[in-house]
Backbone as CSV, one residue per row, in Angstrom:
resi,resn,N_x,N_y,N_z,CA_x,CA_y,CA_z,C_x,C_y,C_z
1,UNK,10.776,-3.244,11.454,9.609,-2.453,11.131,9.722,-2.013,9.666
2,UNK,8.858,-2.131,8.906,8.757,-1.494,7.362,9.190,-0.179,7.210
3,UNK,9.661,-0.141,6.360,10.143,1.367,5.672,9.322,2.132,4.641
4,UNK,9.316,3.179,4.647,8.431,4.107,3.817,9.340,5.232,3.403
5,UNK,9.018,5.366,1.750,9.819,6.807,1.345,8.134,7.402,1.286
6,UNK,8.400,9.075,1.710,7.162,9.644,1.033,7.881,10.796,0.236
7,UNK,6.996,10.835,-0.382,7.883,11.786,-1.173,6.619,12.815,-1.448
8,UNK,7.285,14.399,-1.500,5.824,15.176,-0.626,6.149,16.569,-1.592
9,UNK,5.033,17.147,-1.879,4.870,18.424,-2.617,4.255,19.310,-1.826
10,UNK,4.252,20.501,-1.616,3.430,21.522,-1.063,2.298,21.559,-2.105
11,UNK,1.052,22.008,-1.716,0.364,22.738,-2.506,0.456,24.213,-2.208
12,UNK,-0.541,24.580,-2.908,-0.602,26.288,-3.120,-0.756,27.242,-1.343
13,UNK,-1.478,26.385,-0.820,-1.329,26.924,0.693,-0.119,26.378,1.514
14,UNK,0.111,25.158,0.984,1.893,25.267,1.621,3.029,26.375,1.501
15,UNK,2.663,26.420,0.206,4.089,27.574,-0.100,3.684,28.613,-0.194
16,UNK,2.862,28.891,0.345,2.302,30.240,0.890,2.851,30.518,1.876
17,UNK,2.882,29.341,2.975,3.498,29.403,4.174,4.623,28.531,4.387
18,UNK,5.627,28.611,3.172,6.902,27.812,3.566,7.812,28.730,4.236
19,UNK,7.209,29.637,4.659,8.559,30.029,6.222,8.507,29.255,7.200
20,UNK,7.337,28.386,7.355,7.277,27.719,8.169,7.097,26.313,7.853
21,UNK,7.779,25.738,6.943,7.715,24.432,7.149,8.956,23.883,8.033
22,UNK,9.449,23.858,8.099,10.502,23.443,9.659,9.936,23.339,10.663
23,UNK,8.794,24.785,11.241,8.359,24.340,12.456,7.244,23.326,12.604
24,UNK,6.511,23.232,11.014,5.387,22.060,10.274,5.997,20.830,10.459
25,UNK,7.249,20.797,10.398,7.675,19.725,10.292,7.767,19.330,12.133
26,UNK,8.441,19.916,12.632,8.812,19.715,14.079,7.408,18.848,14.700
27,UNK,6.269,19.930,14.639,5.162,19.337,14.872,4.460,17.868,14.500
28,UNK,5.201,17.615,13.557,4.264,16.416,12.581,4.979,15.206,13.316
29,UNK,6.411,15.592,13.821,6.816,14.693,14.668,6.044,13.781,16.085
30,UNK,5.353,14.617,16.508,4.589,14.354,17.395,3.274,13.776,17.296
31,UNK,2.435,14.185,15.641,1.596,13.221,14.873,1.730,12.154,14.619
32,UNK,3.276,11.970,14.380,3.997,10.219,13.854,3.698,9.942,14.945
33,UNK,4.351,10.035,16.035,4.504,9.538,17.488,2.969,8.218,17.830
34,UNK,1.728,9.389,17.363,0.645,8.734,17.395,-0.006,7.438,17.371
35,UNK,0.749,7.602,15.267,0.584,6.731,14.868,2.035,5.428,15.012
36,UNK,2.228,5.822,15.653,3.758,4.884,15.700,4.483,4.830,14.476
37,UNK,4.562,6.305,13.854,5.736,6.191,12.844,6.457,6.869,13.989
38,UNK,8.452,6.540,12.843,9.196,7.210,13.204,9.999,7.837,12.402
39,UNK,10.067,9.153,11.709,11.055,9.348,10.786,12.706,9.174,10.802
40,UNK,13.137,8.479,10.083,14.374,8.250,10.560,15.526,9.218,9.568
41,UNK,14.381,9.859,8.552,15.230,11.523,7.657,14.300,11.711,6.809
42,UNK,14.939,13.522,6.770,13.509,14.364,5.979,14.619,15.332,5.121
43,UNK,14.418,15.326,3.914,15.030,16.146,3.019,14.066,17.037,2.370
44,UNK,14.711,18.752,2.655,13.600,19.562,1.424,14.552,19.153,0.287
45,UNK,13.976,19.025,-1.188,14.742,19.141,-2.003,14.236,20.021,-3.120
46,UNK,15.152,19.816,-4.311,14.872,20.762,-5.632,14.758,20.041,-6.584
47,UNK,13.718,19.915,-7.378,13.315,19.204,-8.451,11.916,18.695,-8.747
48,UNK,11.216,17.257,-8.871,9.743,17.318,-8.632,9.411,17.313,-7.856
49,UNK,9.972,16.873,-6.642,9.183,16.747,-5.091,9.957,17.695,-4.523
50,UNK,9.312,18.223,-3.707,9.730,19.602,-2.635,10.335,19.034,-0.949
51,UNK,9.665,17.772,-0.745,10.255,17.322,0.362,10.351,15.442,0.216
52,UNK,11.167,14.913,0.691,11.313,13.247,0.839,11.904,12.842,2.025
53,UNK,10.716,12.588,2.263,10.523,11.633,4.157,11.180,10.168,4.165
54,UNK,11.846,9.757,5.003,12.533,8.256,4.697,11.905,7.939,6.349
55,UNK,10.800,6.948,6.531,10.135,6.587,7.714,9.985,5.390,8.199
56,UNK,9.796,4.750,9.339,9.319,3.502,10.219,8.124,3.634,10.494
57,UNK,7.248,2.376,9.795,5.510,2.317,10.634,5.942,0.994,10.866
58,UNK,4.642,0.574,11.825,4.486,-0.341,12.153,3.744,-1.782,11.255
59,UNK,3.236,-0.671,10.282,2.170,-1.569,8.894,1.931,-0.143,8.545
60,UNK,1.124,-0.787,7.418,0.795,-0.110,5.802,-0.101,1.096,6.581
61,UNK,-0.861,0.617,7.445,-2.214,1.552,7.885,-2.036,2.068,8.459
62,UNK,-0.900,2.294,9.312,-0.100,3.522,10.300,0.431,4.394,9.945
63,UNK,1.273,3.917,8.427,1.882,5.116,7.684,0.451,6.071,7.002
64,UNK,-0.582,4.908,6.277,-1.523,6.121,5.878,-2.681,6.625,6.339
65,UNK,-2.707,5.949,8.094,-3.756,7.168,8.968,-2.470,8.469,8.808
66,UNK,-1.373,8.472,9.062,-0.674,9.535,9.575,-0.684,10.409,8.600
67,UNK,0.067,9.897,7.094,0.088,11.017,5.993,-1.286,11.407,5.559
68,UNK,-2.415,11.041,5.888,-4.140,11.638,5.838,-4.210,12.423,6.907
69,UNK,-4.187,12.374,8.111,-3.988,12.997,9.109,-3.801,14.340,8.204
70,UNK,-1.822,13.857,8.667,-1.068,15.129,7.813,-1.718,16.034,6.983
71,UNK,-2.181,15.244,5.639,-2.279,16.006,4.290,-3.628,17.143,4.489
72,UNK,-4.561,16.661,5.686,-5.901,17.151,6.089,-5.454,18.567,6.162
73,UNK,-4.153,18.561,6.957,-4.125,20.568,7.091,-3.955,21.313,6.055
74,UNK,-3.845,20.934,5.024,-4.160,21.697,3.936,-2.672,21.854,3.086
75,UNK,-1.756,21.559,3.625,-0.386,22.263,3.435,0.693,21.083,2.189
76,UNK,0.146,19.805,1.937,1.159,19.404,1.314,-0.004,17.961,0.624
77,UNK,0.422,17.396,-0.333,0.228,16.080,-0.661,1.372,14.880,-1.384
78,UNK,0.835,13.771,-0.534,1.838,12.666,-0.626,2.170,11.563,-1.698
79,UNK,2.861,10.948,-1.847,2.779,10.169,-2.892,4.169,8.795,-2.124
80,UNK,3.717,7.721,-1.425,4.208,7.003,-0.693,4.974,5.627,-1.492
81,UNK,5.926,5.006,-0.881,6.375,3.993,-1.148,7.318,2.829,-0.011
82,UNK,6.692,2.059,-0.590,7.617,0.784,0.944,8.378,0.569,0.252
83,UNK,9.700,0.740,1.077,11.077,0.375,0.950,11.507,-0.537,1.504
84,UNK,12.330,-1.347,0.789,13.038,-2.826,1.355,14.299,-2.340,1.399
85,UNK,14.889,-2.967,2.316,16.543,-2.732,3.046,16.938,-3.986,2.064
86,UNK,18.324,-4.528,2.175,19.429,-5.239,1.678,18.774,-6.809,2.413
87,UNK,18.550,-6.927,3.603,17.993,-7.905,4.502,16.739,-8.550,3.852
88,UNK,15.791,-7.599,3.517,14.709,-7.857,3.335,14.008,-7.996,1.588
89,UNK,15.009,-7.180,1.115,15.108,-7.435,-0.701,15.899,-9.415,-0.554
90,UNK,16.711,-9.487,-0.211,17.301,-10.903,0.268,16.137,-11.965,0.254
91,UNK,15.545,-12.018,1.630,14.306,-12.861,1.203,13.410,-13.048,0.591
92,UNK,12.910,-11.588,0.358,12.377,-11.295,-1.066,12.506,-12.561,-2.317
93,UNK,14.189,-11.771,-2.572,14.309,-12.920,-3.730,14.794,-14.301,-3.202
94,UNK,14.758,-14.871,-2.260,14.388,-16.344,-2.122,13.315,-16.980,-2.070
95,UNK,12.426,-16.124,-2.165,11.112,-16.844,-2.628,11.048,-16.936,-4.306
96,UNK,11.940,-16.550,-4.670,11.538,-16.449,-6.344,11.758,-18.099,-6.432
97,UNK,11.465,-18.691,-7.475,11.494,-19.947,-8.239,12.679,-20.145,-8.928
C-alpha cells in the first residue's frame, strides 16, 4: 500500500485548542479507518511543522478525501507527500534508461 508523509500545522483555532490535540488525534483515527488509511506514526514536533503523520492509503484519493475531511474542522492544514520505501525507490530506478 502507498505511503504518505503529511506534514501538518495548526491554525489559529488549533492552537487555541491544543490541549486537546491528542484526543483530536485519537479521533481522526477512526476517520482514517473510513477512508482506509492507516497511520503507521504521528510526531508533534518543533520547528516549521507542528505535527508529521507517516501513513498507509490505499491510493492518492483516500489519503486526500481523509486529510479534507480532516482539515474541514477547522483545526489544522496539510501539506502531503508519497513516500517510497527502499523496495519501491528500487524499481523506481529500474525503469530509468
Amino acid at each position: 500500500m502507498p505511503n504518505y508523509v503529511a506534514l501538518i500545522n495548526w491554525t489559529d483555532q488549533g492552537i487555541r485548542n491544543v490541549r486537546d490535540t491528542v484526543e483530536r488525534y485519537d479521533r481522526s483515527t477512526e476517520l482514517a479507518e473510513k477512508h482506509g488509511v492507516r497511520f503507521e506514526q504521528i510526531y508533534w514536533t518543533v520547528g516549521p511543522y507542528d505535527i508529521v503523520a507517516i501513513a498507509e492509503a490505499p491510493d492518492v484519493e483516500s489519503i486526500t478525501a481523509f486529510l479534507l475531511e480532516l482539515g474541514s474542522a477547522g483545526n489544522l492544514r496539510t501539506t502531503t507527500l508519497q513516500a517510497y520505501n527502499r523496495e519501491e525507490m528500487s524499481s523506481i530506478l529500474e525503469r530509468l534508461g
